[in-house]
N, CA, C and O atoms as CSV, one atom per row, in Angstrom:
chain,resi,resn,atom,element,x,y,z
A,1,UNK,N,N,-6.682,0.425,-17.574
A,1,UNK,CA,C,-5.917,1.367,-16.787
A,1,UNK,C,C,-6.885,2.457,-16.333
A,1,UNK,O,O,-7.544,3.190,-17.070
A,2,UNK,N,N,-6.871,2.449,-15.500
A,2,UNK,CA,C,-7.838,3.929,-14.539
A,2,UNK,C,C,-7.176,4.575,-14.095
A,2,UNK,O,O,-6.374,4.132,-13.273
A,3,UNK,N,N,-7.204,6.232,-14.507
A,3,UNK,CA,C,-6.569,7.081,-14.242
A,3,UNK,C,C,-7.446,8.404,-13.197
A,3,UNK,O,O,-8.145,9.406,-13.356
A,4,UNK,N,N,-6.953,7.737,-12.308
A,4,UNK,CA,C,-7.441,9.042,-11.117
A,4,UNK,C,C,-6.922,10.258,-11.115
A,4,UNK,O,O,-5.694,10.315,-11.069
A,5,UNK,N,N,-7.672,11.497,-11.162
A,5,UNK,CA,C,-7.490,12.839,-11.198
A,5,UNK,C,C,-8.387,13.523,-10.887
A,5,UNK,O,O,-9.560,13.148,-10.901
A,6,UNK,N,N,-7.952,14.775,-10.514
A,6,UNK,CA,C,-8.941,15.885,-9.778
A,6,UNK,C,C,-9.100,17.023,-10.781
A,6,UNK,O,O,-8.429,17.031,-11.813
A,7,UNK,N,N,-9.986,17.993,-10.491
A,7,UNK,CA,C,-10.477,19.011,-11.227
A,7,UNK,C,C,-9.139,20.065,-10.877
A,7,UNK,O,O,-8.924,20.156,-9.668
A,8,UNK,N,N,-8.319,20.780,-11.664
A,8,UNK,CA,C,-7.330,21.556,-11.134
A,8,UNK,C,C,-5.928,20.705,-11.056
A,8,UNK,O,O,-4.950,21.280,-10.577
A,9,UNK,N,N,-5.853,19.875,-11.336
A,9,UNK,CA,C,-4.813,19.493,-10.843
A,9,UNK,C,C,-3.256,19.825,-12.399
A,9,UNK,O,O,-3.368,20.192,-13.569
A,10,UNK,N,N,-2.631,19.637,-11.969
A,10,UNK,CA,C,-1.420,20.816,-13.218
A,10,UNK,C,C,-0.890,19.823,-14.057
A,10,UNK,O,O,-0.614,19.984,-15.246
A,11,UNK,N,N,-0.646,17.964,-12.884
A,11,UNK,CA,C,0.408,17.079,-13.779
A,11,UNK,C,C,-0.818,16.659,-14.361
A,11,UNK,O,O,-0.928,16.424,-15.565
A,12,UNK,N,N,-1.648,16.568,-13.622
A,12,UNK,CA,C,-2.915,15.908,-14.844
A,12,UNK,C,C,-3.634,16.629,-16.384
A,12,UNK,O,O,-4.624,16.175,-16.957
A,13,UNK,N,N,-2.940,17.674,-16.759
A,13,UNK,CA,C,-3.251,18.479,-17.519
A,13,UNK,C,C,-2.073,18.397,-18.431
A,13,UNK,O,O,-2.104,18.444,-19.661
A,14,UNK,N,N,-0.997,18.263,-17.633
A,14,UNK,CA,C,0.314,18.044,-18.203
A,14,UNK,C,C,0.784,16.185,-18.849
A,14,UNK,O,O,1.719,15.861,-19.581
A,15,UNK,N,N,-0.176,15.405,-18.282
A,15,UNK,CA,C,-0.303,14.223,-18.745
A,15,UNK,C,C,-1.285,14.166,-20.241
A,15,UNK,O,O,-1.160,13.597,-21.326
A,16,UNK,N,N,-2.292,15.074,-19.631
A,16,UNK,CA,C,-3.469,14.958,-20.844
A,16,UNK,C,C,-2.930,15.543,-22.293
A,16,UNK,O,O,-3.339,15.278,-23.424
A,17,UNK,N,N,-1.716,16.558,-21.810
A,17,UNK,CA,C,-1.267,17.494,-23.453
A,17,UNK,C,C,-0.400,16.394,-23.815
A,17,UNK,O,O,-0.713,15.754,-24.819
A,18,UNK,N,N,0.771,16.020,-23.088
A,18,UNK,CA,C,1.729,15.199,-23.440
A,18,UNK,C,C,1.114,13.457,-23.859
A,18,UNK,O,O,1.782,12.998,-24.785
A,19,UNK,N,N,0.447,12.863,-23.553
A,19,UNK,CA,C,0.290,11.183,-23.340
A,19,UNK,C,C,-1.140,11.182,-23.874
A,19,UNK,O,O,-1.577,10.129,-24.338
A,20,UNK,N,N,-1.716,12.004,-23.855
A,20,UNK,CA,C,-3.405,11.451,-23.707
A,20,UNK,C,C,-3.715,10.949,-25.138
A,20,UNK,O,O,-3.993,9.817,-25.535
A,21,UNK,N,N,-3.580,12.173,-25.822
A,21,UNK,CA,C,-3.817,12.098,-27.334
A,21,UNK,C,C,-3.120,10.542,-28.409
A,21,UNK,O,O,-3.499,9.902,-29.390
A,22,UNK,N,N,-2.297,10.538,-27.749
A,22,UNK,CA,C,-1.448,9.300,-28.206
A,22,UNK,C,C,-1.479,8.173,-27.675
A,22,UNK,O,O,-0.798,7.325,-28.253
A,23,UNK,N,N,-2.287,7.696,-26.346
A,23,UNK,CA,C,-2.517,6.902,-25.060
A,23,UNK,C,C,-3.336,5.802,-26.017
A,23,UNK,O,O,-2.967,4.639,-26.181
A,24,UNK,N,N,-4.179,6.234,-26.442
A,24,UNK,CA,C,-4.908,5.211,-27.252
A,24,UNK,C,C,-4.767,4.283,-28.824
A,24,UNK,O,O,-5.400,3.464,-29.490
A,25,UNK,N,N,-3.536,5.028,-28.846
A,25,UNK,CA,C,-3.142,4.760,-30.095
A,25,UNK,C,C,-1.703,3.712,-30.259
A,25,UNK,O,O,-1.252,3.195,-31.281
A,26,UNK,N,N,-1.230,3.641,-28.907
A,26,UNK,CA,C,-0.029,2.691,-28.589
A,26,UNK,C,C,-0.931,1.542,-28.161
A,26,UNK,O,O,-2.148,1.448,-27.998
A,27,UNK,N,N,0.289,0.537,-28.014
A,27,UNK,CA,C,-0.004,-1.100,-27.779
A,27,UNK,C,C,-0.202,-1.007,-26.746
A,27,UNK,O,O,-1.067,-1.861,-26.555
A,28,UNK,N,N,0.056,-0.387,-25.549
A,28,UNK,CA,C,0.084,-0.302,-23.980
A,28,UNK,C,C,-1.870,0.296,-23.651
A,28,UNK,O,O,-2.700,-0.092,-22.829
A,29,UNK,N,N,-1.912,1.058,-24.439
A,29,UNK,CA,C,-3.261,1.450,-24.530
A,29,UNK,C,C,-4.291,0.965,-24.908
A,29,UNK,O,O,-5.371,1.274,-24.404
A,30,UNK,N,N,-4.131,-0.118,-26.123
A,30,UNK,CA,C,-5.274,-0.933,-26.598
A,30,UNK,C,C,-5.213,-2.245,-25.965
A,30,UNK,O,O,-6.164,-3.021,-26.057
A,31,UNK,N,N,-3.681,-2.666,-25.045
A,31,UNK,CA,C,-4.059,-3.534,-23.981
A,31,UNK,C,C,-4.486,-2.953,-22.736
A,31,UNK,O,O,-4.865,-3.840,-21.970
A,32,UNK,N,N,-4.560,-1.909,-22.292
A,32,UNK,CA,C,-5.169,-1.151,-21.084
A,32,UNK,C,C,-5.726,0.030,-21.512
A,32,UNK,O,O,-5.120,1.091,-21.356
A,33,UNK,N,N,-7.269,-0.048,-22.254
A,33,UNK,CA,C,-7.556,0.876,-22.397
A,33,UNK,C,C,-7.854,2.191,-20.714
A,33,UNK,O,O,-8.018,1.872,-19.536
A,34,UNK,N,N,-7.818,3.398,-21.257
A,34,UNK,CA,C,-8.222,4.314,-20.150
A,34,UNK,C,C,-9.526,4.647,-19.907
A,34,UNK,O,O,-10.396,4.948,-20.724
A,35,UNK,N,N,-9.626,4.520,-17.994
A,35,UNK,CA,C,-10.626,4.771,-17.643
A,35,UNK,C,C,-10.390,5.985,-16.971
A,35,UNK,O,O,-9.407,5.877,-16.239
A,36,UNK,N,N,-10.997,7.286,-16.931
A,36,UNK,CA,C,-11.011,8.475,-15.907
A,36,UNK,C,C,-12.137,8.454,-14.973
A,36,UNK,O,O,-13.342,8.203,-14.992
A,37,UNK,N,N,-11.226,8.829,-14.142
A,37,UNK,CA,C,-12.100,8.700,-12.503
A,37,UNK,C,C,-11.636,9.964,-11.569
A,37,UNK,O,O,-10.549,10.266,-11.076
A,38,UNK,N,N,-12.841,10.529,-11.541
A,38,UNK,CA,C,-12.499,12.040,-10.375
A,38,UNK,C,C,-12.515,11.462,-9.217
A,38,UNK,O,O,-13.496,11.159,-8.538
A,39,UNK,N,N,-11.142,11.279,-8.948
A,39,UNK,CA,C,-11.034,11.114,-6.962
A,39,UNK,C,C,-12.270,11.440,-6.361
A,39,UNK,O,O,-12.995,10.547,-5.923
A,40,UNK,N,N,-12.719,13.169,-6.272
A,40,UNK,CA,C,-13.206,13.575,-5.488
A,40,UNK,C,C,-14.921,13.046,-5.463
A,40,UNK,O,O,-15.738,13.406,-4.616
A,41,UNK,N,N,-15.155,12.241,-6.459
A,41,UNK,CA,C,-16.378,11.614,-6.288
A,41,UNK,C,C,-16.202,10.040,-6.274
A,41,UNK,O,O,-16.941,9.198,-6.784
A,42,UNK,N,N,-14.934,9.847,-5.496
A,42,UNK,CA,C,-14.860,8.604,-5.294
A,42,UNK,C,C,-14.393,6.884,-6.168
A,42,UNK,O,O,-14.109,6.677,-7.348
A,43,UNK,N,N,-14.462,6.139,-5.262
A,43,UNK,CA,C,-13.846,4.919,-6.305
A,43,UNK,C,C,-15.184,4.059,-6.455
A,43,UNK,O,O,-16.119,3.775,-5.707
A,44,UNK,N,N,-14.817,3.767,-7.839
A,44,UNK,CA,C,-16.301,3.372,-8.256
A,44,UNK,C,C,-16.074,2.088,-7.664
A,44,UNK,O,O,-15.036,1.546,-7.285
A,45,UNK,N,N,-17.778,1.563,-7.669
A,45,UNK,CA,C,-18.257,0.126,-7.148
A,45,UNK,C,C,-17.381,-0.801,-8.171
A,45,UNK,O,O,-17.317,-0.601,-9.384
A,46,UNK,N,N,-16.975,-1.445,-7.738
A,46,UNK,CA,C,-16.225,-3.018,-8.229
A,46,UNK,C,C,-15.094,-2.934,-8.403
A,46,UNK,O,O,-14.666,-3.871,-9.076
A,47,UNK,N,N,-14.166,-2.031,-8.023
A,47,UNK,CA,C,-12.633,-1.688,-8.032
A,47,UNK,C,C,-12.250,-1.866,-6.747
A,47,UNK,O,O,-12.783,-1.478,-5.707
A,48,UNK,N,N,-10.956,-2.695,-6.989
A,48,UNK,CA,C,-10.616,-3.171,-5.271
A,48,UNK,C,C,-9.400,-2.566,-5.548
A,48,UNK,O,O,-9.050,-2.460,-6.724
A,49,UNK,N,N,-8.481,-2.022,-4.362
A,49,UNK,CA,C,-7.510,-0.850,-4.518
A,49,UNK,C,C,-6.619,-1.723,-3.528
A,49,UNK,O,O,-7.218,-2.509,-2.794
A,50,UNK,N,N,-5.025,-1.630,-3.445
A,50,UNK,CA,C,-4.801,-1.894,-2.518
A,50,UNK,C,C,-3.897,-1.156,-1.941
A,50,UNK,O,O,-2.952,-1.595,-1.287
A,51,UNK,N,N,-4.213,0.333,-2.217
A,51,UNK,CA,C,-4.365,0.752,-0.614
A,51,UNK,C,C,-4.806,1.950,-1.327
A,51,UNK,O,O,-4.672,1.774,-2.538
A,52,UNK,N,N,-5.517,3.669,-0.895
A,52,UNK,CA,C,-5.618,4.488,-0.887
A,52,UNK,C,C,-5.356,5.127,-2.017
A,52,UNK,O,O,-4.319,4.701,-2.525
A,53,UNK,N,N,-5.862,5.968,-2.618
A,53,UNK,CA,C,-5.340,7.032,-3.655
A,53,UNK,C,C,-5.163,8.452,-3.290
A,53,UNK,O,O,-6.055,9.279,-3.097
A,54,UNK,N,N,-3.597,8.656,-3.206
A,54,UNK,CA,C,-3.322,10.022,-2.274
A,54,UNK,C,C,-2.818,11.214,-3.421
A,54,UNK,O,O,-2.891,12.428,-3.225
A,55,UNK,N,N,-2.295,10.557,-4.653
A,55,UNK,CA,C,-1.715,11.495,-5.087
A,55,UNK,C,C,-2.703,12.004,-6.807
A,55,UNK,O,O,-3.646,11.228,-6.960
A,56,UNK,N,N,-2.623,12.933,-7.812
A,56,UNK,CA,C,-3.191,13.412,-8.357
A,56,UNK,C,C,-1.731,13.425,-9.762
A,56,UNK,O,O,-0.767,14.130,-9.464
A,57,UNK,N,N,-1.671,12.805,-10.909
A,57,UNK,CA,C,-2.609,11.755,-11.533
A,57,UNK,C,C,-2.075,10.651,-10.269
A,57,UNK,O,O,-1.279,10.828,-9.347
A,58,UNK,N,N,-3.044,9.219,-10.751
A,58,UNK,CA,C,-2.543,7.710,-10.353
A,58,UNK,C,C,-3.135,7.121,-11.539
A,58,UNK,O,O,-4.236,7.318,-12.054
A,59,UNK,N,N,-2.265,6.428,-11.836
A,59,UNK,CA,C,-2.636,5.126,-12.736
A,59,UNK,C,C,-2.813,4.071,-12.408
A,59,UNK,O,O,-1.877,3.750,-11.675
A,60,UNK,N,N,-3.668,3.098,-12.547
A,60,UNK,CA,C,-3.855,1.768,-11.336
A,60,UNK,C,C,-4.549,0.694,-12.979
A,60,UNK,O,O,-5.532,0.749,-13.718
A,61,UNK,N,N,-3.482,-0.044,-12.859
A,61,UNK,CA,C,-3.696,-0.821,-13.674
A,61,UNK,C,C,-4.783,-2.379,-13.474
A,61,UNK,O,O,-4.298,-3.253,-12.755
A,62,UNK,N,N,-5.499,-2.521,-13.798
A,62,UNK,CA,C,-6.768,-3.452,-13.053
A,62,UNK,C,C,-7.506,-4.606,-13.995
A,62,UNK,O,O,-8.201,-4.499,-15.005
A,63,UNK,N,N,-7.083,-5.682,-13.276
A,63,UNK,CA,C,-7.707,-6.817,-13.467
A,63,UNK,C,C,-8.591,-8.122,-12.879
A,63,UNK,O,O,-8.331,-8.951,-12.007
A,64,UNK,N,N,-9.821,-7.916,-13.803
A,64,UNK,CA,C,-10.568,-8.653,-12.985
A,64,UNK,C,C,-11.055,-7.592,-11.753
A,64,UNK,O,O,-11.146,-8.034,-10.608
A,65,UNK,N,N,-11.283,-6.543,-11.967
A,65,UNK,CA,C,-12.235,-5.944,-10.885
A,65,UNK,C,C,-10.967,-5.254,-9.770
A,65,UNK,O,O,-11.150,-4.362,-8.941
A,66,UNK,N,N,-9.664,-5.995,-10.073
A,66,UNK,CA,C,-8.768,-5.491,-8.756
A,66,UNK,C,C,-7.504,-5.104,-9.053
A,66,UNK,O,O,-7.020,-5.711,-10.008
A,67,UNK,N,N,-6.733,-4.191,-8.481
A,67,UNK,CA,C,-5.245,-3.243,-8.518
A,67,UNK,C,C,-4.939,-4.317,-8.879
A,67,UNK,O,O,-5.508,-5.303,-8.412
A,68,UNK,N,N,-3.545,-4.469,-10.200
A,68,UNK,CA,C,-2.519,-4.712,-9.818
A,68,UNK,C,C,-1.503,-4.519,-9.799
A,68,UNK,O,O,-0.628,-5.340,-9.523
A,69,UNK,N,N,-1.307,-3.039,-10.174
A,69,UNK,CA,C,-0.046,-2.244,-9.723
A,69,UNK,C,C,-0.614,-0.639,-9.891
A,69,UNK,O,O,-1.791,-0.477,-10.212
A,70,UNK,N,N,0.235,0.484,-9.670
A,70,UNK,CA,C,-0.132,1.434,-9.852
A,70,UNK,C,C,0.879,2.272,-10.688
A,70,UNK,O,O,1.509,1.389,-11.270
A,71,UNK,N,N,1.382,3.425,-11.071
A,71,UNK,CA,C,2.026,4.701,-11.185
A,71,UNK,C,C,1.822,5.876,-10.039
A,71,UNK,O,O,0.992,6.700,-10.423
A,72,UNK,N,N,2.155,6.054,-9.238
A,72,UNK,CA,C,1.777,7.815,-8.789
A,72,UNK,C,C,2.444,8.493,-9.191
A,72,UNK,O,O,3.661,8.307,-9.218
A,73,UNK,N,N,1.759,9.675,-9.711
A,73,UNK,CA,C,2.063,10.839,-10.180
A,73,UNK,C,C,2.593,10.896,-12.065
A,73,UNK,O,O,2.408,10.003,-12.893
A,74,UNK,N,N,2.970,11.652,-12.187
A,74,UNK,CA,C,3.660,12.122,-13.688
A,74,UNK,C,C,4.956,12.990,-13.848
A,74,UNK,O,O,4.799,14.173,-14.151
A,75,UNK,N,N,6.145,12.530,-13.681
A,75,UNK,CA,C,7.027,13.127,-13.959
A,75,UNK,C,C,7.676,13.167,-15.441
A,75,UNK,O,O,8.810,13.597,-15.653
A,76,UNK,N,N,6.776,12.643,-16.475
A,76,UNK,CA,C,7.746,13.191,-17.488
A,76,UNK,C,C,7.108,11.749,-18.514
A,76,UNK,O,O,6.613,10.676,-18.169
A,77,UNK,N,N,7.367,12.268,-19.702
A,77,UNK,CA,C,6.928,10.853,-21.021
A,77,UNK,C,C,7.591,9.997,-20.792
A,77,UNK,O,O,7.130,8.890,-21.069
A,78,UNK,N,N,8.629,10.045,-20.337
A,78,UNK,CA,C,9.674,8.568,-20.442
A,78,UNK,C,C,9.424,7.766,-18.991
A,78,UNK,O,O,9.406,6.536,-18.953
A,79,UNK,N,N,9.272,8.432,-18.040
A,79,UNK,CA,C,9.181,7.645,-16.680
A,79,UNK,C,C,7.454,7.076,-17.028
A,79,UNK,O,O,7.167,5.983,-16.541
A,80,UNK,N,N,6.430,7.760,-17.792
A,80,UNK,CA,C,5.657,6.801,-17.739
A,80,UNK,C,C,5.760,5.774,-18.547
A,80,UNK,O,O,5.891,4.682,-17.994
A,81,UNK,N,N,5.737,5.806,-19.907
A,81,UNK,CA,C,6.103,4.645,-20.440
A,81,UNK,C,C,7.047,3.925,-20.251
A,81,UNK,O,O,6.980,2.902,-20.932
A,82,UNK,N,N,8.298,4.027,-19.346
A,82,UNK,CA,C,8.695,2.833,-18.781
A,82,UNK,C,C,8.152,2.175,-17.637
A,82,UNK,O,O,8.346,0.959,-17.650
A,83,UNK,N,N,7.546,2.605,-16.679
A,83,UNK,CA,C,6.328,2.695,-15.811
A,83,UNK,C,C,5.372,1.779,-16.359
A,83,UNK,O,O,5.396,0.659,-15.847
A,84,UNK,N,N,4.586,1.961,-17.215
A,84,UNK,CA,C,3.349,1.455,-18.069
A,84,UNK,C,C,3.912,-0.027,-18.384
A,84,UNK,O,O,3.338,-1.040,-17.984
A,85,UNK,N,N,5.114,-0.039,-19.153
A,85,UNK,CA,C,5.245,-1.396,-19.962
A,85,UNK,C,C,5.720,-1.876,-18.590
A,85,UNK,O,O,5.145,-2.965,-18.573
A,86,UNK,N,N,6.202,-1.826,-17.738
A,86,UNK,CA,C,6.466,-2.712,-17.032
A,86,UNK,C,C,5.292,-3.334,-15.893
A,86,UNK,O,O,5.458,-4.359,-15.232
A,87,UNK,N,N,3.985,-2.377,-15.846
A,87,UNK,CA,C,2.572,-2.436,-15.412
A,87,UNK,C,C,2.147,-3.594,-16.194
A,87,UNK,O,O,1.648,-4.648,-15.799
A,88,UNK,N,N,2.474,-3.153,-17.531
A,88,UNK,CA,C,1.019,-4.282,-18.355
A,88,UNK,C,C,2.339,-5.834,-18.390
A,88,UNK,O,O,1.846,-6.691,-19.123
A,89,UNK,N,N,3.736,-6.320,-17.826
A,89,UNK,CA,C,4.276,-7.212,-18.068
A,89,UNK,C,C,3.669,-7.973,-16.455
A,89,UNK,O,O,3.886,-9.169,-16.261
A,90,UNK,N,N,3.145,-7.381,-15.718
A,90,UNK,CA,C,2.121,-8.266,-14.694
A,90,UNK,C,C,1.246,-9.017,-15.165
A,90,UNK,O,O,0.995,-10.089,-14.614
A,91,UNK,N,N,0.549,-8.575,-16.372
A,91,UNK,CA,C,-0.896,-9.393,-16.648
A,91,UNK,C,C,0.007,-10.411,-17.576
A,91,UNK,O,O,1.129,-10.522,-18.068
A,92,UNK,N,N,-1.369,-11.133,-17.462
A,92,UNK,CA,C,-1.366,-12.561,-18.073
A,92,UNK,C,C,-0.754,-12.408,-19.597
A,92,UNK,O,O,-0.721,-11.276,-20.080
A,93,UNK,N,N,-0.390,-13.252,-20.174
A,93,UNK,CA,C,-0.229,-12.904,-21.543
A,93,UNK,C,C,-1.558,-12.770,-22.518
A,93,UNK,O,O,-2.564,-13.384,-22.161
A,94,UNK,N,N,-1.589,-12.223,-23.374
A,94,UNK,CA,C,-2.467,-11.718,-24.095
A,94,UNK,C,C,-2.986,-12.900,-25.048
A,94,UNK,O,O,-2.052,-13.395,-25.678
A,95,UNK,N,N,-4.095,-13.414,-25.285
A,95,UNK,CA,C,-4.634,-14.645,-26.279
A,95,UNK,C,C,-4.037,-14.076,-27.659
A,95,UNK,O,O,-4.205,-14.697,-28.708
């Protein structure tokens, strides 16, 4: 999971107090661990997007080098983790 965010930004600060600390420690997290990525210096080499990153957080869940779904934005603990589990029920099943 790659999580795009900017320097300043309020929900991304508000994601990091609420979700972050605990992000790695759920099942959703150790099957998508987190990657942070500052928008403003761009999308790194080997990430294929499909389409644009406009909003501040995004979550873009990625396999094999490419999107395959996203989150925009952060409204609240419960809209992401229902958000999330239904992100990681795209991928393949797990060995």
């Amino acid at each position: 999971m790659v999580k795009f965010e900017r320097r300043g930004c309020p929900w991304c600060k508000v994601w990091d107090k609420e979700i972050g600390p605990i992000y790695p420690k759920t099942d959703i997290g150790k099957r998508a661990p987190l990657r942070r990525v500052d928008l403003d210096a761009g999308i790194p080499p080997g990430l294929t997007l499909k389409r644009p990153i406009l909003y501040t957080p995004t979550f873009v869940l990625i396999e094999g080098g490419a999107e395959v779904d996203r989150i925009e934005g952060y409204p609240g603990e419960e809209f992401f983790w229902g958000r999330a589990e239904r992100l990681l029920k795209q991928l393949p099943a797990s060995p």
